[in-house]
N, C-alpha and C positions, 0 to 999 in steps of 0.2 A: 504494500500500500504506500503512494506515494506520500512528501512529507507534507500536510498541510502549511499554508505561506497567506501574507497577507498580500491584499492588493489595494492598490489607487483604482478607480475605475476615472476612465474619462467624461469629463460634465455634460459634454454635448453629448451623450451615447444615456445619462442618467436626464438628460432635459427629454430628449426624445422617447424614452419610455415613461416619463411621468405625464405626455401628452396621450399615452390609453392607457394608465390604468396610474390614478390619485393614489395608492397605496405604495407604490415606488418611494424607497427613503431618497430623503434631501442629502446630499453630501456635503454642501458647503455649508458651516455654520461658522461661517465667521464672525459672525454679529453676536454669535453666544457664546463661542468656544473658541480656542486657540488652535483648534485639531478640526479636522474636514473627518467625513463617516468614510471609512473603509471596509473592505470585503475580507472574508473570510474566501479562501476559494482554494480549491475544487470541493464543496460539499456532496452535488451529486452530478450525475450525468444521466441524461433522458434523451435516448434516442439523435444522440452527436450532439446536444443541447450541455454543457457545463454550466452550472448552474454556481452561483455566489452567491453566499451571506452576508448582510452586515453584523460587523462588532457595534453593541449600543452599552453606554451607559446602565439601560434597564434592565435592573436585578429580582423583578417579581415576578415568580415561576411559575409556566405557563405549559401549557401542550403542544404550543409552537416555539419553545425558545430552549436550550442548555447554557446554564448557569454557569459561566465562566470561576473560578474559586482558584485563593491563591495557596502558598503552602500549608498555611492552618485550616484551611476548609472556609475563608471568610470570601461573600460574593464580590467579587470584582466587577463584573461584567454580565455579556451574555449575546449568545448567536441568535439571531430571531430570522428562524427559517419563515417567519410568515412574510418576511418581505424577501426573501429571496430571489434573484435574479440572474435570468442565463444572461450571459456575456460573450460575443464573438470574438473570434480571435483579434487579437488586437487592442482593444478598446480597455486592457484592464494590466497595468503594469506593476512590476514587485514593490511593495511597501519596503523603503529604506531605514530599516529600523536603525540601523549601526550608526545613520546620520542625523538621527531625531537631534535635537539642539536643546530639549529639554530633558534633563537626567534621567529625574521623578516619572514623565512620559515614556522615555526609552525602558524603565525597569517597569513599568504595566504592560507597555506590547509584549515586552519577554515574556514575561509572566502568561502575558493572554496565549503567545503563539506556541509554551510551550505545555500549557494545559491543552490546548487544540489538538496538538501531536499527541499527548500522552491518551487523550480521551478518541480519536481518530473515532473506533468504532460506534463508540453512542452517537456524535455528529452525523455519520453517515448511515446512521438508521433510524434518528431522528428528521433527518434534511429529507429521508424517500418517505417517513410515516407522514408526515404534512404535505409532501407533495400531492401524496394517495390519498389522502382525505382530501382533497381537493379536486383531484381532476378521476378520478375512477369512485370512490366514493359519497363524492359530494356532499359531505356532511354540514349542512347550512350554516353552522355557527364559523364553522373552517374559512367554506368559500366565503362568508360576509367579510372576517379579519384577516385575512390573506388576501398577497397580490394573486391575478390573474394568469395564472404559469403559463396557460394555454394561449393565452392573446400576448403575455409576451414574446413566448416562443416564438411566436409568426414575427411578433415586432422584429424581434433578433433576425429573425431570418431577413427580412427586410433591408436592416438598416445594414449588415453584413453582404448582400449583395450590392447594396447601391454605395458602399465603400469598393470595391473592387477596384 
């Protein structure tokens, strides 16, 4: 199993998916935070479709989300596969932890990226149980707080060809 890695996704590739479906996280938050939202990525893969997580701040634990926890078990974080998103190639580059400029910041991604490794398999049977509640089970409360996997896939598909 490969290692999981963070990623920068690019804004025009996150602007064009929040024009079909308003559940797409925002990444730039500059106005509130000193840090833009990054992805958790590869969580799963659907039919050539790679699919990315973001990392959120939000630590209340959910059927769509695993709780990031640092070495004493205290929550740090957390992947919230309801807003996950496929990514074409391209559009999503390595998070440069080594260069973060803030200490404090740099020891939370470690932290985060090396909980992510060490938990691999809960993530990627969490990342396909929400997806499946979504698009083969349709469980209402799912599809209502989850983005739209199915309508972004096509988006993906879309915006991946007309980069060509």
């Amino acid at each position: 199993m490969a290692e999981l890695k963070f990623y920068e996704v690019d804004a025009d590739y996150i602007d064009y998916l929040s024009k079909i479906d308003n559940k797409v996280p925002k990444i730039d938050y500059s106005a509130k935070s000193a840090h833009d939202k990054f992805l958790c990525g590869i969580v799963l893969s659907v039919g050539g479709q790679n699919y990315f997580a973001p990392i959120s701040s939000f630590k209340t634990p959910q059927r769509t989300n695993l709780i990031i926890k640092d070495a004493n078990g205290n929550d740090i974080s957390s992947i919230r596969f309801s807003f996950m998103i496929p990514i074409p190639p391209g559009s999503a580059t390595l998070k440069d932890i080594a260069n973060e400029p803030s200490p404090q910041y740099k020891n939370l991604l470690d932290l985060e990226v090396r909980f992510c490794n060490r938990n691999k398999d809960a993530i990627f049977s969490r990342a396909r149980f929400v997806y499946n509640a979504v698009t083969i089970k349709k469980d209402p409360l799912m599809v209502k707080n989850c983005c739209d996997f199915k309508a972004l896939e096509v988006a993906c598909e879309r915006y991946a060809a007309s980069s060509e």
